[in-house]
N, C-alpha and C positions, 0 to 999 in steps of 0.2 A: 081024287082031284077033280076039280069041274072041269067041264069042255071050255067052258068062256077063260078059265086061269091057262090051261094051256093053250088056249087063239095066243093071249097075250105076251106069253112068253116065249113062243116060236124065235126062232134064230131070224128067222124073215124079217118077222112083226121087229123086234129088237133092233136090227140091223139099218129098219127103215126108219123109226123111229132117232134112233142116234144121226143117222146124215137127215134128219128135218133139222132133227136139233142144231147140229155143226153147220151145216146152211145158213140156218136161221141168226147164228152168232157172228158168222163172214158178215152177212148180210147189213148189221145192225151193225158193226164195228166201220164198216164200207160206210155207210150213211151218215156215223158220225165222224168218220175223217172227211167227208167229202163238206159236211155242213161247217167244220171248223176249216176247212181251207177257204169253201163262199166265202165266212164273215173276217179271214184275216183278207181275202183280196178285195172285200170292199171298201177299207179303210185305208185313203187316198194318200199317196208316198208324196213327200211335198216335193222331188227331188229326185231322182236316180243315177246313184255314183256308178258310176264304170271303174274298174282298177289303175286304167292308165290313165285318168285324170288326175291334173294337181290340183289341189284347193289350197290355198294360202288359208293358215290358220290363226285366230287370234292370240295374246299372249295366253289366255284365261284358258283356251282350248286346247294350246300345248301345254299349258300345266297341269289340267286335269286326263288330259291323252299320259301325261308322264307318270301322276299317279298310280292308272288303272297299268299300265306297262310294268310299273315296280310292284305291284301287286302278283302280276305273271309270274311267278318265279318255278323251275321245274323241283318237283317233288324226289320223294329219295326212287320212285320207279320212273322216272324219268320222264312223270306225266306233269303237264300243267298242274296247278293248287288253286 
């Protein structure tokens, strides 16, 4: 076996290698959640509901609120469908 094949495969050499790597994956996973949360909060809310407000809704808005509601219906594990 050559010297430079056992540098490479030292337990050390290995060891440090895999946490650049795992770093390196945080690192770049971190970056793309951070650049995808930027570009949803650049995109201006025309509005912000609060829960304890009422909004009167029009007939057309309670009809289709009625639809997507009968659509909810729970499944045989007892999750939403």
């Amino acid at each position: 076996m050559s010297p430079s094949h056992r540098t490479f495969s030292a337990p050390r050499v290995l060891s440090l290698l895999g946490l650049l790597a795992a770093s390196a994956a945080v690192g770049t996973a971190h970056a793309l959640r951070s650049r995808a949360r930027r570009a949803r909060a650049a995109t201006p809310l025309d509005r912000v509901w609060h829960p304890r407000e009422t909004v009167p809704l029009t007939a057309a808005e309670e009809d289709t609120f009625g639809q997507v509601v009968s659509r909810l219906s729970l499944g045989s594990a007892g999750r939403l469908r």
